[in-house]
C-alpha positions as CSV (number, residue, x, y, z in Angstrom):
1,X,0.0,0.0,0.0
2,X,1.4,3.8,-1.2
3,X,1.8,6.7,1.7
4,X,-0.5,8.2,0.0
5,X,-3.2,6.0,0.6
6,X,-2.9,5.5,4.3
7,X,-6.0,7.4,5.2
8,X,-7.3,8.4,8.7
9,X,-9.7,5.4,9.3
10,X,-6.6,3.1,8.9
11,X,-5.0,5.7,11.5
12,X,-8.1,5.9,13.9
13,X,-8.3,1.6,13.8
14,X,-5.0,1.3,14.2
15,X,-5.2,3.4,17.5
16,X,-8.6,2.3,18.7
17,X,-7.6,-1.5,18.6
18,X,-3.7,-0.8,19.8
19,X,-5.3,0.8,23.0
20,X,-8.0,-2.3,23.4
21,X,-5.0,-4.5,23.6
22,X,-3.2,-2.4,25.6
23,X,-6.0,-2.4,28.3
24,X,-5.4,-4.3,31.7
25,X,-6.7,-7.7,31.0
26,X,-6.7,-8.5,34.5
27,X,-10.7,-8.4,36.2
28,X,-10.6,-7.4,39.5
29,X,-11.7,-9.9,42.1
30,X,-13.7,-8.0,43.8
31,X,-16.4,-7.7,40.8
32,X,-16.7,-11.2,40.7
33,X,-19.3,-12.8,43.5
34,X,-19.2,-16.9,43.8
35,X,-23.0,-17.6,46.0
36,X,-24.0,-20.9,47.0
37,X,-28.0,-20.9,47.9
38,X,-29.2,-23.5,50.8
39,X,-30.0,-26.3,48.3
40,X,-26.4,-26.2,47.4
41,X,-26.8,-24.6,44.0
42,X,-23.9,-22.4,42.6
43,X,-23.9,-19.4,40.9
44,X,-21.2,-16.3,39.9
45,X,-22.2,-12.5,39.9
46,X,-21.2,-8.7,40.1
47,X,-23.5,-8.0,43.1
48,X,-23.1,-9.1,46.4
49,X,-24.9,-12.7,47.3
50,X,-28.4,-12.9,48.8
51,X,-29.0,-12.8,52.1
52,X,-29.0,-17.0,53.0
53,X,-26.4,-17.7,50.8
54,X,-23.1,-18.5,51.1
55,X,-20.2,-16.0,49.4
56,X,-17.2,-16.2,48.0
57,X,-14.6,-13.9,46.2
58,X,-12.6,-16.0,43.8
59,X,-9.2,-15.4,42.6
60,X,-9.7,-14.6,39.0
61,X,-6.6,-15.6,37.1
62,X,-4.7,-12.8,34.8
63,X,-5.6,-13.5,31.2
64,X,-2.5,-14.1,28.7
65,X,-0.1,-10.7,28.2
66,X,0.8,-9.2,24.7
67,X,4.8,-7.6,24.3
68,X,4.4,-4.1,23.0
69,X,5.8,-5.9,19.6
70,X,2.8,-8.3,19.6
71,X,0.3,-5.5,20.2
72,X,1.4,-3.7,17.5
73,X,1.4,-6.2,15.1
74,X,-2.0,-7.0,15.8
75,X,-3.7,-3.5,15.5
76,X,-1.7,-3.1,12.3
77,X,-3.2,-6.4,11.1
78,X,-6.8,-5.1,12.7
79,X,-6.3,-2.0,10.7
80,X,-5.8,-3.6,7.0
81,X,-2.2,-2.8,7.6
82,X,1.2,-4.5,7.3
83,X,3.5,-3.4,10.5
84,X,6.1,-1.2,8.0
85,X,2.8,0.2,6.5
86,X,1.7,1.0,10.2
87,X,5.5,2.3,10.9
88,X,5.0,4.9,7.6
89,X,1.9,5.9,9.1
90,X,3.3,6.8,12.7
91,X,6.7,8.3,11.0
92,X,4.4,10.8,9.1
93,X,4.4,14.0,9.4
94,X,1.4,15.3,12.8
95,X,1.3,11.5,13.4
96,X,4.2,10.9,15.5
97,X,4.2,8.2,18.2
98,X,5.2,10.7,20.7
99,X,2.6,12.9,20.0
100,X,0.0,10.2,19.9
101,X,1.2,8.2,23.0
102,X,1.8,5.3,21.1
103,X,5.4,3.5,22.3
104,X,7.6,2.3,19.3
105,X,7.4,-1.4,18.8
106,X,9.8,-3.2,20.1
107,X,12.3,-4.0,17.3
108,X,13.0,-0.6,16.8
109,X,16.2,0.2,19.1
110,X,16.6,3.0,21.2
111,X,19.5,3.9,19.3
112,X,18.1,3.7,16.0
113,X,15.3,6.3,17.4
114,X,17.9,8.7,18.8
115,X,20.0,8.5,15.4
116,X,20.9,11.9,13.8
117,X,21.3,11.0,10.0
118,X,24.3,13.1,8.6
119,X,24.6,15.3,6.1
120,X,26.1,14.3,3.0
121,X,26.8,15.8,-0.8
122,X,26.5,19.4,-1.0
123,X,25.1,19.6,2.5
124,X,28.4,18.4,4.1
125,X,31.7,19.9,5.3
126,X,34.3,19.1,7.5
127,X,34.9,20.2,10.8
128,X,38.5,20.0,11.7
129,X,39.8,20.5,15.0
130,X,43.8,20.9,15.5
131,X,45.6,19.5,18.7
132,X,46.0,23.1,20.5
133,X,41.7,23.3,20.4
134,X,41.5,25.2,17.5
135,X,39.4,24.8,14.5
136,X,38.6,25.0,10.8
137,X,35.5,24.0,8.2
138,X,36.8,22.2,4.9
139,X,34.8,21.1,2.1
140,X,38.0,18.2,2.1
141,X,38.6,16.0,4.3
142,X,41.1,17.7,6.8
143,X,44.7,17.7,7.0
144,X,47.6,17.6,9.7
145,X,49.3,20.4,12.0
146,X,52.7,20.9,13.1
147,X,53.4,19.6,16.6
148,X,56.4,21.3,18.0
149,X,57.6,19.3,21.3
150,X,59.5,21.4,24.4
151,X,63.1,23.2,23.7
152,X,65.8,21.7,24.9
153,X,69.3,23.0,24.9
154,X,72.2,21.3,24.6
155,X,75.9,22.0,24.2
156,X,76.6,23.3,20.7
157,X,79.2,20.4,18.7
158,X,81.2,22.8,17.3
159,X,83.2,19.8,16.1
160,X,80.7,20.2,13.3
161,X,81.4,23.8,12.3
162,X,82.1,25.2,8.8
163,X,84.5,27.7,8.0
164,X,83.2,29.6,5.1
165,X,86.4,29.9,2.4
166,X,88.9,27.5,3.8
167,X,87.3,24.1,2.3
168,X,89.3,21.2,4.2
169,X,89.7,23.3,7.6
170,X,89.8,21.4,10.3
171,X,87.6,22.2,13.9
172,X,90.5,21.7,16.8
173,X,88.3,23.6,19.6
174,X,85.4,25.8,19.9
175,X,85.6,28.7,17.3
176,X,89.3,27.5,16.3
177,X,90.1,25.8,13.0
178,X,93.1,24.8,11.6
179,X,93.9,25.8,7.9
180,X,94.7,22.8,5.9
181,X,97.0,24.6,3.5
182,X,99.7,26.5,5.6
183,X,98.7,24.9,9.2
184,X,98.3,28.1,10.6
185,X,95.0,28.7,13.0
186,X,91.9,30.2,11.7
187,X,90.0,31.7,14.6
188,X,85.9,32.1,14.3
189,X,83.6,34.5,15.4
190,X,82.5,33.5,18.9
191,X,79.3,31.0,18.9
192,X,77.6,30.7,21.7
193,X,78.2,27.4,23.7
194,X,74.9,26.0,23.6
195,X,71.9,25.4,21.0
196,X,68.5,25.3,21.0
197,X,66.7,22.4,19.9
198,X,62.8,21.6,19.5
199,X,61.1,18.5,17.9
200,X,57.9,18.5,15.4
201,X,56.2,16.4,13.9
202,X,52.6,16.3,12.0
203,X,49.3,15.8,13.7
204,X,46.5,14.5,11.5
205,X,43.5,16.9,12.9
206,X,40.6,15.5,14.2
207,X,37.6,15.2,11.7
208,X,33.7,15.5,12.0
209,X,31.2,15.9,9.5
210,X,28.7,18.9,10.5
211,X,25.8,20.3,8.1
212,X,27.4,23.3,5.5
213,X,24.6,26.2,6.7
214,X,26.1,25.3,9.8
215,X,29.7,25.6,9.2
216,X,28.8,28.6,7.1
217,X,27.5,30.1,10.6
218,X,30.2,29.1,12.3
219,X,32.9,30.3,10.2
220,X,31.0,34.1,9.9
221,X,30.9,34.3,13.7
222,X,34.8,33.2,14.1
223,X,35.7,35.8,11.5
224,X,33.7,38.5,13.3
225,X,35.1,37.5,17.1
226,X,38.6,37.8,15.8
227,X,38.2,40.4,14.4
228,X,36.8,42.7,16.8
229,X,39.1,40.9,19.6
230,X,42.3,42.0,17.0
231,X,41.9,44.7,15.0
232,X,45.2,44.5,13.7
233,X,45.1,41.3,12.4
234,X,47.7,40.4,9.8
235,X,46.9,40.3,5.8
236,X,47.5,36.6,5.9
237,X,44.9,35.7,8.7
238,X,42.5,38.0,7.2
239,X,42.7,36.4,4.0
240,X,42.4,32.8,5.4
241,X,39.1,33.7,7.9
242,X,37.5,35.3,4.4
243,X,38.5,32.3,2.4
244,X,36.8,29.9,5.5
245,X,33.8,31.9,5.0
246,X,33.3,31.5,1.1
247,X,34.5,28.2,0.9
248,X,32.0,27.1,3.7
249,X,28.9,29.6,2.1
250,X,29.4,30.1,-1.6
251,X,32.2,28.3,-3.0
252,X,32.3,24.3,-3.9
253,X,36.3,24.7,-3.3
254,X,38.5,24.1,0.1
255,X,38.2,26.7,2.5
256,X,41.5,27.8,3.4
257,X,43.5,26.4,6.8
């Protein structure tokens, strides 16, 4: 059966015989009067015995339970439906099972319910978040950063040192070369005794994928906080927050890092 033929009276049986089912199924006890006359004669009803008789409450057993998935199927079936036809129905649009205070049958999973489908095509970008917090949108799929480690210093090896026009001199102490051609010393311009050192590496940056009109947002407001928080910002990160901007809200190219 089409969407388009799912009408209300499938939608009003489909409720009216859901909410039958669901109904306690359980009488209550106390409805139920057992009387036993003088000449021993039984009978069951919903008022109290006669005065002479003899009464009882019985125990009245709980009739068989439907799961929610049972219940469901069976109103579907009730209604002309088939359960996915009666799933279309709830999943349309005013008819939700919230808003009708119907629960979700039971093989659809709490996860599936809760699940956000993501944007894809046009509609997506990249959000891309480096290891020091900060972020960029991409219509690519992000890329690395530069991950400088703490400086260290260490003693300079000066054993290591050039002497610029003497090819072939020779390092015999710190800032002291030897010339290869007469033997005579060559001293240096001082050095200082120690370097500096730091390691890098690269970083792939984190990846998400977030809706475009959102990263379009996004990438406005950053440009206008930075701006107003650094008037002076130079030409180059300037350029790259305008190029985020229309990459993310007009252009199908990468938005600059």
């Amino acid at each position: 059966m089409e969407p388009s033929q799912l009408t209300a009276r499938h939608w009003a049986a489909f409720v009216a015989t859901f909410m039958a089912l669901s109904a306690p199924s359980l009488v209550r006890a106390s409805s139920i009067f057992k009387c036993t006359g003088p000449d021993g004669s039984v009978s069951y009803q919903q008022a109290p015995c006669e005065s002479g008789s003899q009464q009882e409450t019985p125990v009245v057993s709980e009739a068989p339970t439907l799961t929610a998935e049972e219940r469901f199927k069976a109103a579907a079936y009730e209604a002309g439906l088939s359960p996915s036809e009666a799933r279309r129905l709830l999943e349309s649009p005013g008819t939700s099972d919230a808003s009708r205070g119907i629960p979700e049958p039971a093989d659809r999973t709490h996860s599936e319910s809760q699940q956000v489908r993501q944007p894809t095509g046009r509609n997506a970008a990249f959000k891309c978040v480096r290891p020091d917090g900060s972020f960029y949108f991409s219509i690519d799929p992000c890329g690395t950063s530069v991950v400088r480690g703490p400086r260290t210093t260490v003693p300079r090896n000066w054993v290591n040192d050039r002497v610029e026009g003497s090819p072939g001199a020779v390092m015999v102490a710190p800032d002291i070369a030897i010339n290869p051609t007469t033997g005579q010393p060559i001293h240096l311009v001082p050095q200082a005794p120690t370097v500096t050192r730091q390691r890098k590496w690269n970083v792939a940056d984190t990846q998400s994928v977030v809706d475009r009109d959102d990263a379009c947002d996004a990438a406005k407001e950053e440009r206008n906080d930075r701006r107003r928080a650094n008037p002076d910002l130079s030409f180059q990160e300037r350029e790259r927050l305008d190029d985020q901007v229309w990459g993310m809200c007009h252009s199908t190219r990468s938005s600059g890092r």
